[in-house]
N, C-alpha and C positions, 0 to 999 in steps of 0.2 A: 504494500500500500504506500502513496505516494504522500508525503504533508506538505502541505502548501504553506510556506512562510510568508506573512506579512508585514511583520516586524521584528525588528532582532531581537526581543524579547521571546520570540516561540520557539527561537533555538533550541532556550535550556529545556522546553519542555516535550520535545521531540524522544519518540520512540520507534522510531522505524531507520528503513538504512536507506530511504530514497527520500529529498527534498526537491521541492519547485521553489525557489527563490522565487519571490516578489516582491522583494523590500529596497528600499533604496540606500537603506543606511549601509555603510561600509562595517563588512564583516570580522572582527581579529579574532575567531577563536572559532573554530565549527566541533560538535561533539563527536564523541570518537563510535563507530562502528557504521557511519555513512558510507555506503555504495554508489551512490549515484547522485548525482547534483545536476537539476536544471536553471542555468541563469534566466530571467525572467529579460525583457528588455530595458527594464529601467533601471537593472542596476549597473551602476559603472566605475567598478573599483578596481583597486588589480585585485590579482587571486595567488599572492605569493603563500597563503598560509591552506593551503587545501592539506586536508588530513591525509596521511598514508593510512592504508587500507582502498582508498578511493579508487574504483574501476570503470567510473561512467560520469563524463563532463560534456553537458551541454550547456553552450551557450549563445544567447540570442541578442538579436539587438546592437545596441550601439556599444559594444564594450569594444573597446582598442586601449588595450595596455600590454604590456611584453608575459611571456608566459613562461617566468625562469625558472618555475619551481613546479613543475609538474608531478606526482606521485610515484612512486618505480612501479608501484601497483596496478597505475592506467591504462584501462585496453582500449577504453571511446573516445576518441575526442573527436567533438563537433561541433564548429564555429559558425555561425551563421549573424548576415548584418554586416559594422565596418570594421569588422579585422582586418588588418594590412600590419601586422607587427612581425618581426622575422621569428621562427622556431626552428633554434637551435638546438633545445634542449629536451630533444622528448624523449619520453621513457622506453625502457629496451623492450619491455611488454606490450607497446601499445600495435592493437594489431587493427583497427577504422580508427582512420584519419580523413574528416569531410572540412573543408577549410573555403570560408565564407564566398559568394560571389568579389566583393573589395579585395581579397588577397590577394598581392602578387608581390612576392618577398623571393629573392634566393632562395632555396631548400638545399642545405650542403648536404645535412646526415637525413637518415630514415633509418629506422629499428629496422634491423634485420625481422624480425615477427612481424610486420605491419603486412596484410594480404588485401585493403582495400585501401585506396584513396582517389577521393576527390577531390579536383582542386576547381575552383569559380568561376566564370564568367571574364573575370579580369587578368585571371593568369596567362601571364607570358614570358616564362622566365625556361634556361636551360635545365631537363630534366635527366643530369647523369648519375649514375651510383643508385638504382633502381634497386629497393633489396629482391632478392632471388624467392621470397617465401609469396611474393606478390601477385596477388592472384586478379583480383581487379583495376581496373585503372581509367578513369574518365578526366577528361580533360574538357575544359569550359572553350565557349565559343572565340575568345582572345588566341588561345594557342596556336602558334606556328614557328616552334621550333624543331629543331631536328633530331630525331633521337639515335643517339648512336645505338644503345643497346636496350631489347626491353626485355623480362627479368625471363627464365626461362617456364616459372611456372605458372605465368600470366595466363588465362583464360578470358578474357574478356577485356576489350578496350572501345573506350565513347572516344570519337574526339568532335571537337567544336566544326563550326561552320566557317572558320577563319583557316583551319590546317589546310595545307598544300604541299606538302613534304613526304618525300619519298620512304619508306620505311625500308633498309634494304635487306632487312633477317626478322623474320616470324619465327618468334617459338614454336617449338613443337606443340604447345600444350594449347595456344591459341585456338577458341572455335567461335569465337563471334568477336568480329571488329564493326564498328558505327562509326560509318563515314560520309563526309557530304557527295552527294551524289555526280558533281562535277570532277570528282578526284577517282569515283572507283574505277575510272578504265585503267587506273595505273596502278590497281594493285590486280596481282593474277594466281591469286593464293586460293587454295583447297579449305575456304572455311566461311562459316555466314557470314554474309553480310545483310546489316541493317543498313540502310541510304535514308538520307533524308536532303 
């Protein structure tokens, strides 16, 4: 069961291990045995103090602050609204990573565990160092860049309506690529295609 906070005062009174943030006040202490946290849109703090044990972060809205302290524990993170803050630091568990339409930051590292991610609407940045566990991968309508390599246990790739780029080596494991419909004559690969 989910508790809906309103004020920082409901914290202490919480008994469950999933919260929906709705409060605006800035948080310094969250109780301990929390699983999952939804940011609300109106809150916009940073979130340097999130509990370890925490395995599910979503957050909505207008929060744009740096995310330096993420949990080792985290396996969800979901940004949505105006993040555009770069992440450096994510944990080696985390295996969905959905990061805002606003985002378009560098991505050096990625967990080797991480098997889904999406990246926004506004991502256009170079995607190299692909972990190998990565099994989905969409890309927002901004993207067109080139990808040298993509992971080998990928099963599934979206790209946007912007991509024009050639892909020269399909995984083996590939069985549905989404692609705009003016680019498929240039791919000649043994697997579905979705056109739009």
């Amino acid at each position: 069961m989910t508790t809906i906070i309103y004020d920082i005062l409901d914290l202490k009174k919480i008994k469950t291990d999933k919260i929906l943030m709705k409060c605006v006040e800035k948080i310094d202490e969250f109780p301990e045995g929390i699983k999952s946290i939804e940011i609300d849109i109106l809150y916009n703090h940073s979130l340097d103090n999130l509990p370890e044990g925490l395995e599910e972060l979503y957050i909505n809205g207008r929060y744009n602050y740096p995310l330096n302290k993420l949990p080792s524990t985290l396996r969800i993170l979901e940004i949505s609204g105006k993040f555009n803050e770069p992440i450096d630091n994510l944990p080696l568990k985390l295996e969905i990573l959905k990061l805002s339409d606003s985002f378009n930051q560098r991505i050096d590292y990625l967990p080797e565990n991480l098997q889904r991610l999406k990246l926004g609407t506004e991502f256009n940045q170079p995607i190299d160092g692909l972990p190998n566990n990565l099994k989905i991968l969409e890309l927002g309508n901004n993207f067109n860049k080139p990808i040298k390599q993509l992971p080998n246990n990928l099963y599934r790739i979206n790209f946007g309506r912007s991509f024009n780029n050639i892909i020269l080596e399909v995984p083996k494991n590939l069985k549905v690529i989404r692609i705009p419909r003016e680019i498929a004559k240039e791919f000649n690969y043994n697997i579905k295609y979705e056109l739009f």
